[in-house]
N, C-alpha and C positions, 0 to 999 in steps of 0.2 A: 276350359274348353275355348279355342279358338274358331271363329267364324270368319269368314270374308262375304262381303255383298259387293257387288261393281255397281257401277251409273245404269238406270232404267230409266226410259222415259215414261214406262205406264204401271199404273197401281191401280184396280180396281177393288175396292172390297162391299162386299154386298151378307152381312150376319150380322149375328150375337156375339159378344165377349164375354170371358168370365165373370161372375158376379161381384157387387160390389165387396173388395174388402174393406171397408168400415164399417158396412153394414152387417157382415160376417161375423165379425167379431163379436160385434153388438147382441146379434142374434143367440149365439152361441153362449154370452155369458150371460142373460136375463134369464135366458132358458134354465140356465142352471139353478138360479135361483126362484123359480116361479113356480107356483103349483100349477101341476097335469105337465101332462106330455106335450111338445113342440115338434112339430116337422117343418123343417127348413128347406124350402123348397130354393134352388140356384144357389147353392152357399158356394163361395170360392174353394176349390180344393186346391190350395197352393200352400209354400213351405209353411209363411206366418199364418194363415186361419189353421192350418194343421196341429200349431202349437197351440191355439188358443183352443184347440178341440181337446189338445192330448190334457194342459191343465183343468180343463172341464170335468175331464177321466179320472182327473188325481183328486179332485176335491169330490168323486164319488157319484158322478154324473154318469149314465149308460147310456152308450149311443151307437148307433146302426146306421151306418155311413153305405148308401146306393150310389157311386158316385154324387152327384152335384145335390143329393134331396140327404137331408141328414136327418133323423130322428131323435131326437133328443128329451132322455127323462132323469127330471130331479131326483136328487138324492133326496132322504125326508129331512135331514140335514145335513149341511156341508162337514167333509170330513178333514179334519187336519191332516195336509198331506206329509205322508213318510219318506218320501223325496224333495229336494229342491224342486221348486217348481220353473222348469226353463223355458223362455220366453224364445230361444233362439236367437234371430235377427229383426221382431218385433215391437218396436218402439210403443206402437200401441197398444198391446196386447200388455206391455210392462205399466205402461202408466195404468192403463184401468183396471186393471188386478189389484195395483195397489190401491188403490181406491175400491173395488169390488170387497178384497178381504180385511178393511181397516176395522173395520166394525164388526167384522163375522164371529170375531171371540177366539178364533185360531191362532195358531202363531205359525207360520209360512214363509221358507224365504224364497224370493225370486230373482234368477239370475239371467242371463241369456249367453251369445259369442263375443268373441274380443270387442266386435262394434257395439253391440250394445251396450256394453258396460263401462263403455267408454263416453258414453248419451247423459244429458244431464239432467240429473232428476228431482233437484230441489224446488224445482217449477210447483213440482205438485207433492211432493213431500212436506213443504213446510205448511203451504194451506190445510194438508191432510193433519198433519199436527195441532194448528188451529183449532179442529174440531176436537181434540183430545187422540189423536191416530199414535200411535207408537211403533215407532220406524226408524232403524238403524242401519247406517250403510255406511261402506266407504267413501271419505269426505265430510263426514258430519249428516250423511246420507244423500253427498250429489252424488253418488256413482251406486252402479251397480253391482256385486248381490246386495237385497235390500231384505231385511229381518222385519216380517210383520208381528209386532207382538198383540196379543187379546188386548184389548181397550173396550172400555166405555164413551161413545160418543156422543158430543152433544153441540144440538146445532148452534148457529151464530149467522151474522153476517159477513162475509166475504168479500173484499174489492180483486178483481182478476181484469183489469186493464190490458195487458199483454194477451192479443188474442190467439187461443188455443184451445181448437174442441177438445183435445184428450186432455188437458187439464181439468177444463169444465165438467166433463165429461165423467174422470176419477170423481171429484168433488158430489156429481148426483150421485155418484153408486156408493159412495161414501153415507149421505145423507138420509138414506134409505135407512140406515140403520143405525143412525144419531137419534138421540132424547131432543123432541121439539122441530123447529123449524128452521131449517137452511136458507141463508138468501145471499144469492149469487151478485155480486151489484159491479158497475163499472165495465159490462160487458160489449167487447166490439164483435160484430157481426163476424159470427164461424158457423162452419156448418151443423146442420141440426140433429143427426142420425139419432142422437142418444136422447132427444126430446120427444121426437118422433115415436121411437120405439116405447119410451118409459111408457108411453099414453098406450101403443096398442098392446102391451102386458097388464093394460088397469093402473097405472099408478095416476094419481094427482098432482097436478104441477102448475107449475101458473108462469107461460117466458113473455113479458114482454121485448120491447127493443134494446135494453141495457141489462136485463135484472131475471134470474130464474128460482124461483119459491120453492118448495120442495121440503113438503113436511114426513118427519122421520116414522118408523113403525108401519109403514107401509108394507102387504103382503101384496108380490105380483103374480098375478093370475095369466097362464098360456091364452092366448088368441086358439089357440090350435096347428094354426101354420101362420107361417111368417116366407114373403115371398122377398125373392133380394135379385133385384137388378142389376143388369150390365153395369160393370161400373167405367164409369169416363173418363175418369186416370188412364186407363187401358186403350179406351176408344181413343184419345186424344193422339197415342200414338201411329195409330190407323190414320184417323182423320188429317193429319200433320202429313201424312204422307203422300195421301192424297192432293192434298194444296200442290205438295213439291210435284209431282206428277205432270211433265207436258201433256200427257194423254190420262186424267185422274179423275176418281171420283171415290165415294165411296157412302154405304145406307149402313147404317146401324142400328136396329131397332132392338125394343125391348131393355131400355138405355137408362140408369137413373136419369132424371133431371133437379135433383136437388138444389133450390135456388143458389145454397152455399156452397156448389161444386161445379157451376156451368160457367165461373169466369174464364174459362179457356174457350169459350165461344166467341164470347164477349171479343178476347183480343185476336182470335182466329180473324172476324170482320173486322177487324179496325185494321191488320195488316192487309188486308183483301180478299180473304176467300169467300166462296158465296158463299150461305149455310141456310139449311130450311130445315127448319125443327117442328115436329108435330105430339102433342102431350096426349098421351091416353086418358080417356075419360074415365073410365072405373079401375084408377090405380089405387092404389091403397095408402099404406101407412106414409110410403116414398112415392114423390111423384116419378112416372115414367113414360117413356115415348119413344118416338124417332128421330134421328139427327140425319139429315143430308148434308153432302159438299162437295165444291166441283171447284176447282184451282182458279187463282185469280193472280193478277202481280202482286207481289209480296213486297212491300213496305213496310218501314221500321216503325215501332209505335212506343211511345213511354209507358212503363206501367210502372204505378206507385203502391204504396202504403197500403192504402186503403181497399186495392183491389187485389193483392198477396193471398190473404186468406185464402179467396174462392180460387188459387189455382196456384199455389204452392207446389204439388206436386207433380202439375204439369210444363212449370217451368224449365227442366231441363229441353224439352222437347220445343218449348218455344223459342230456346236460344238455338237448338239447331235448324229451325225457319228464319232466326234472324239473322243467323252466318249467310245463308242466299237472299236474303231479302236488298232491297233498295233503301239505301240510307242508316240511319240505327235505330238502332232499337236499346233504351236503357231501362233497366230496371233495379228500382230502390226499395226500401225498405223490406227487404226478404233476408233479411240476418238469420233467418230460422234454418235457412238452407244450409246452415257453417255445422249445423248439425244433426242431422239426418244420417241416412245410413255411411256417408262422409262427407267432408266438407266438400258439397257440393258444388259450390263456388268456383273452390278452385281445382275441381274434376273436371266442369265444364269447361273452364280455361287449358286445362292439359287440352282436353278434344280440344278445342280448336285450333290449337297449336299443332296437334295432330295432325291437321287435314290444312292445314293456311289460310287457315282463318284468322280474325283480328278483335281481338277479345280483351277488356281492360277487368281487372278485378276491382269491383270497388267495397268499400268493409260492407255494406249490406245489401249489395247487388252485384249486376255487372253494366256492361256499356261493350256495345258491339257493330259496329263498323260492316253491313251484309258487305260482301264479292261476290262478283257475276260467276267467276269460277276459282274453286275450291279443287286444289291439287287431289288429298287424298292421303290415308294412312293407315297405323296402327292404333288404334285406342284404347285403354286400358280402365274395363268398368271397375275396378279396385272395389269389386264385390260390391256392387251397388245397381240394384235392376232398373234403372228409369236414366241411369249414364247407358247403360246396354242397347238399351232399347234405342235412345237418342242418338247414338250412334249409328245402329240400321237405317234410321229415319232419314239423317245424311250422306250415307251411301248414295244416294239416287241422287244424289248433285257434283258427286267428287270424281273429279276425272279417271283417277285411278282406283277409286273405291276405297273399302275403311276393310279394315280389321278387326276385331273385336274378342281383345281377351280378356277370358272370364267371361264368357257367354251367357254361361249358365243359372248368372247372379239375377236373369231375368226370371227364374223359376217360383222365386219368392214372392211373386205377386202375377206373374202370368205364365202359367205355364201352357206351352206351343205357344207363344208368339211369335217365335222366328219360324215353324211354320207357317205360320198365317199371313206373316211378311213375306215369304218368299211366295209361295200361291199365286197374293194378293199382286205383286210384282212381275209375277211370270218365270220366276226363275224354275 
């Protein structure tokens, strides 16, 4: 599907966005595993939490799906499923499965689309072996379909230096059902969703600032409901838009604010937008709020290593703020982008050659040179919803507007957000 957007000077947006998917996922697979029933109130209904639902279904999970509030009851145990089980285009939903069914005594294989089995997965294949996990794939088990055989597992300690929640992440849901106690060590700040959660299912855990404990033989107990906020992957490219906006603003509440997911705030201010956030007092397991922002000049800012984590997946969108921004803006240590739904990297660099923009590839960022004005093009999200989306973002600065084919690859994580962008814009 091909899109066009032309230059706006005004974006207003004033709601909610779809819920978080990390949180989604999360929710969808403890539930499966936890005694009593779960209602998941705001769950994402988009392609990848769709999958993480349908695999729920295969391992003998019932669920009643009202739009966005999802009902969900355990099997009394998981059943070994009589299909592959497909992950789609779910990066996340691959790695914590495998890790979800290492221990379960099943034997399971999971596959997903051409990209994802093209993702690499020894990240968390080999720690999962570690613990005793039995797991064979293509590559010696980096690629995907990946064969989970019945194991017995037994905890140990763990160095995971390379930070990555869905690693860590695989590794808790693994340890749940390891002999003794797991300990996670050598950990750099990632977001917490799956810490979070383990605690309001009942489970015991102990995360300091490097290290998470996690003793095995654990039975998780339902909360009852599990509520899941806006997530800010999504908001981020509302808010981006608004900055861009001569006449912008935009409210978003009801918003995750997970410490590990608000560094797109972080550099939103550092390039210049205003922003006025406000946290709800009686949020729950994930902290939640409001975010305001009203445009400001838009200056280049470095971003490093250390601050990738919290905004990973909002980096596309900030590099199409720094194609209009003043001066540059570079950003290092984000190698993780070379593999994602594609080499992100160097997607963002097609866009901005797209549109004449000035974009350097570097091996684990990029380096970008803003202009005042941006001709305008075609862009090609080569199946990737956060190049799709980045690309509408930049529309509202390009003379001649953008293009956008493969439109639809935004439905994987948001779906209507080009209605909401055009609304939100006036078109």
């Amino acid at each position: 599907m091909r899109l066009a957007f032309g230059p706006r000077q005004t974006f207003h947006f004033d709601g909610r966005v779809p819920g978080d998917k990390s949180v989604t996922h999360r929710a969808y697979l403890l539930a499966t595993r936890a005694r009593g029933e779960t209602m998941i109130k705001g769950a994402l209904r988009a392609k990848d939490t769709d999958a993480t639902l349908a695999v729920c279904q295969a391992l003998g999970a019932d669920v009643e799906a009202d739009g966005e509030d999802v009902r969900l009851r355990p099997p009394a145990r998981l059943q070994e499923p009589a299909r592959q089980l497909d992950c789609e285009n779910a990066g996340t939903l691959l790695r914590l499965a495998t890790g979800f069914l290492a221990g379960s005594g099943l034997f399971a294989v999971l596959t997903g689309d051409d990209s994802l089995r093209g993702r690499p997965m020894r990240r968390v294949v080999d720690p999962l072996r570690s613990l005793g996990a039995r797991i064979e794939g293509r590559g010696g088990g980096e690629f995907a379909p990946l064969a989970v055989l019945p194991a017995a597992l037994s905890g140990g300690t763990i160095s995971l230096p390379t930070p990555s929640a869905q690693v860590k992440s695989a590794l808790m849901l693994a340890a749940l059902d390891a002999a003794g106690e797991t300990v996670l060590t050598d950990l750099r700040p990632t977001r917490d969703h799956t810490e979070r959660m383990l605690r309001q299912f009942g489970a015991c855990l102990e995360a300091t600032g490097d290290a998470v404990r996690i003793a095995g033989g654990q039975q998780l107990v339902s909360p009852g409901q599990v509520d899941v906020p806006g997530d800010i992957s999504h908001a981020a490219f509302l808010l981006a838009a608004a900055v861009l906006a001569a006449d912008g603003g935009a409210r978003v509440w009801g918003l995750g604010l997970n410490p590990g997911r608000t560094g797109v705030l972080a550099v939103l201010r550092r390039m210049g937008a205003q922003i006025e956030t406000v946290t709800d007092k009686d949020a729950a397991a994930e902290p939640t709020g409001e975010v305001q922002v009203r445009p400001g000049g838009l200056t280049g800012v470095d971003i490093g290593g250390d601050e990738v984590p919290s905004l990973i997946d909002e980096l596309p969108v900030i590099a199409a703020l720094a194609l209009c921004a003043q001066g540059v803006t570079t950003v290092r240590g984000a190698g993780e982008l070379r593999v994602k739904e594609t080499d992100r990297i160097a997607a963002l660099g097609r866009m901005a050659e797209a549109v004449g923009g000035d974009f350097e590839e570097l091996p684990d960022g990029f380096r970008i040179h803003g202009r005042e004005h941006l001709g305008g093009g075609r862009v090609d999200s080569q199946g990737d919803h956060r190049i799709a989306m980045a690309a509408a973002v930049l529309s509202l600065r390009c003379e001649q507007g953008v293009e956008i084919d493969g439109a639809e690859a935004a439905g994987v994580s948001f779906p209507g957000f080009f209605d909401l962008f055009a609304a939100a814009s006036g078109r």
